[in-house]
Every structure is written in structure tokens, then in C-alpha cells.
C-alpha positions in Angstrom: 0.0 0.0 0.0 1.3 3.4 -0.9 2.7 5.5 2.4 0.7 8.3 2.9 1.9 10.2 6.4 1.3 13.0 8.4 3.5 13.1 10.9 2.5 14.4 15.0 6.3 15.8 15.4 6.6 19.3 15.7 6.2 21.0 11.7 9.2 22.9 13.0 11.4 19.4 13.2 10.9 18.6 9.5 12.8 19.1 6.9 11.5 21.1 3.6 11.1 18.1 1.6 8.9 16.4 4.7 6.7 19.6 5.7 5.7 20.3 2.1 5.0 16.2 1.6 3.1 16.3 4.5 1.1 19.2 3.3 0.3 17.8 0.2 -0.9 14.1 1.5 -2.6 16.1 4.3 -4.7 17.5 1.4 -5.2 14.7 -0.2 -6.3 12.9 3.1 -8.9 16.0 3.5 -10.7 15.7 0.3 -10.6 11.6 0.4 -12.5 12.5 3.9 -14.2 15.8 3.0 -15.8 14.9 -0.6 -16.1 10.9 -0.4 -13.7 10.2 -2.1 -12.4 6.3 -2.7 -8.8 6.4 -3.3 -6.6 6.1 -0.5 -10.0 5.9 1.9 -9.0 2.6 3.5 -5.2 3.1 4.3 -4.3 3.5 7.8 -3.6 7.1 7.8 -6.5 8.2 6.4 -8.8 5.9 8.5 -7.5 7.6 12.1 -8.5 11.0 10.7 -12.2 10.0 10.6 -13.8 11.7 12.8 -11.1 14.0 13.4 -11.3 16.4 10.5 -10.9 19.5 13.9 -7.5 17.8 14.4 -6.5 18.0 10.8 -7.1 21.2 10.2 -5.5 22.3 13.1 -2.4 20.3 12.0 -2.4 21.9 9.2 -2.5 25.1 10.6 0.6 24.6 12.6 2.2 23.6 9.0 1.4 26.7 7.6 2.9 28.7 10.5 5.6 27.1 9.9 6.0 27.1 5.8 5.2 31.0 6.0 8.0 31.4 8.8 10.5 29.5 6.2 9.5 32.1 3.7 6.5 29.9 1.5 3.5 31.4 0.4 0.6 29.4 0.8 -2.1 29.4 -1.4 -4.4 26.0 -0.4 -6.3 27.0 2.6 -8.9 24.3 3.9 -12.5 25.0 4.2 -12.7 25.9 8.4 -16.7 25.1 8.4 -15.5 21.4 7.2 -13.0 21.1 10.3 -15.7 19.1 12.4 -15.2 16.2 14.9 -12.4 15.6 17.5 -10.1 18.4 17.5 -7.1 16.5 18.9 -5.6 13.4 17.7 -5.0 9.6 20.0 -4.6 7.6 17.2 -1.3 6.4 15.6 0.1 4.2 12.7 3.5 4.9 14.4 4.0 5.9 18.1 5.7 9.2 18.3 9.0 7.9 19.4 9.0 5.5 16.3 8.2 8.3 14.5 11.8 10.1 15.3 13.1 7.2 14.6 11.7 7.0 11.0 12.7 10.2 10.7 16.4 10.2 11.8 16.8 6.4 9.3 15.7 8.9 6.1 19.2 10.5 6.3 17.6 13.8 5.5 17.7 17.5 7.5 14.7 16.7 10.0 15.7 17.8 13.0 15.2 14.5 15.0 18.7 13.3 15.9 
């Protein structure tokens, strides 16, 4: 099955090449969960957002804040009256600390070493 991930380390931790992947599967997760949408709707990391579209939208929030802090303009904002549900997030395909882990094995500049 393809790897789709958003990750629940600080935005801040990634590298460019992770925060602006994240981004973009984030957006595909929301319109697989938004619109109904079949691809992708049975993988792992789309299934513990269900419910929990309050929690992705505030995660993508954070990575916003922190692509306009690294200087990116950003130009996909999320519909806000969509964000419904749980607004925090309990479920995990990875535990956070295997998570860093993942991380620090890509041998890229995430800041989890």
C-alpha cells in the first residue's frame, strides 16, 4: 500500500522536503475524507483521521505557520466550516517515538537526531 503520512512531530522538526509532503498528502487525506472520495480511503492514515477532521485542520495550521515562517506562500487553505469532529488526535500508525526514529533512518535534515 502506498505511504501516505502526516507526521504528529513538531512542523518545526521537519525538513523542507517532509513539511511540504506532509502538506500535500494532508490535502489529499482532507478531500478523500471531506468529498467521499475512494482512493486512499481505507489506508491507515486516512482511516485515524475519521472523525477527526478539527484535528487536521489544526495540523495543518501549525504547518502553515511554519511554511510561511520558512518564507512559502501558501495558497491551499482548507474550508474551516468542514473542520468538524475531535479536535485533537489519540490515534497512531506509528507511536511518536517510532516516528523520530523514522525520521532520523531517512538521512535527511529533520531535526530528530
Amino acid at each position: 500500500m502506498p505511504h501516505l503520512r502526516i507526521w504528529d512531530v513538531p512542523p518545526e522538526l521537519l525538513c523542507r522536503s517532509h513539511l511540504l509532503g506532509e502538506h500535500r498528502e494532508l490535502h489529499a487525506i482532507w478531500v478523500i475524507l471531506t468529498e467521499d472520495k475512494k482512493g486512499y480511503s481505507r489506508h491507515p492514515e486516512t482511516l485515524r483521521w475519521r472523525g477527526k477532521l478539527a484535528a487536521l485542520y489544526r495540523r495543518h495550521t501549525a504547518l502553515v505557520k511554519e511554511m510561511r515562517a520558512r518564507g512559502y506562500r501558501h495558497r491551499s487553505p482548507l474550508d474551516r466550516s468542514r473542520a468538524v469532529g475531535w479536535a485533537s488526535q489519540d490515534e497512531f500508525v506509528d507511536d511518536f517515538g517510532h516516528q523520530l526514529f523514522l525520521l532520523s533512518r531517512k538521512g535527511c535534515d529533520c531535526l530528530v537526531g
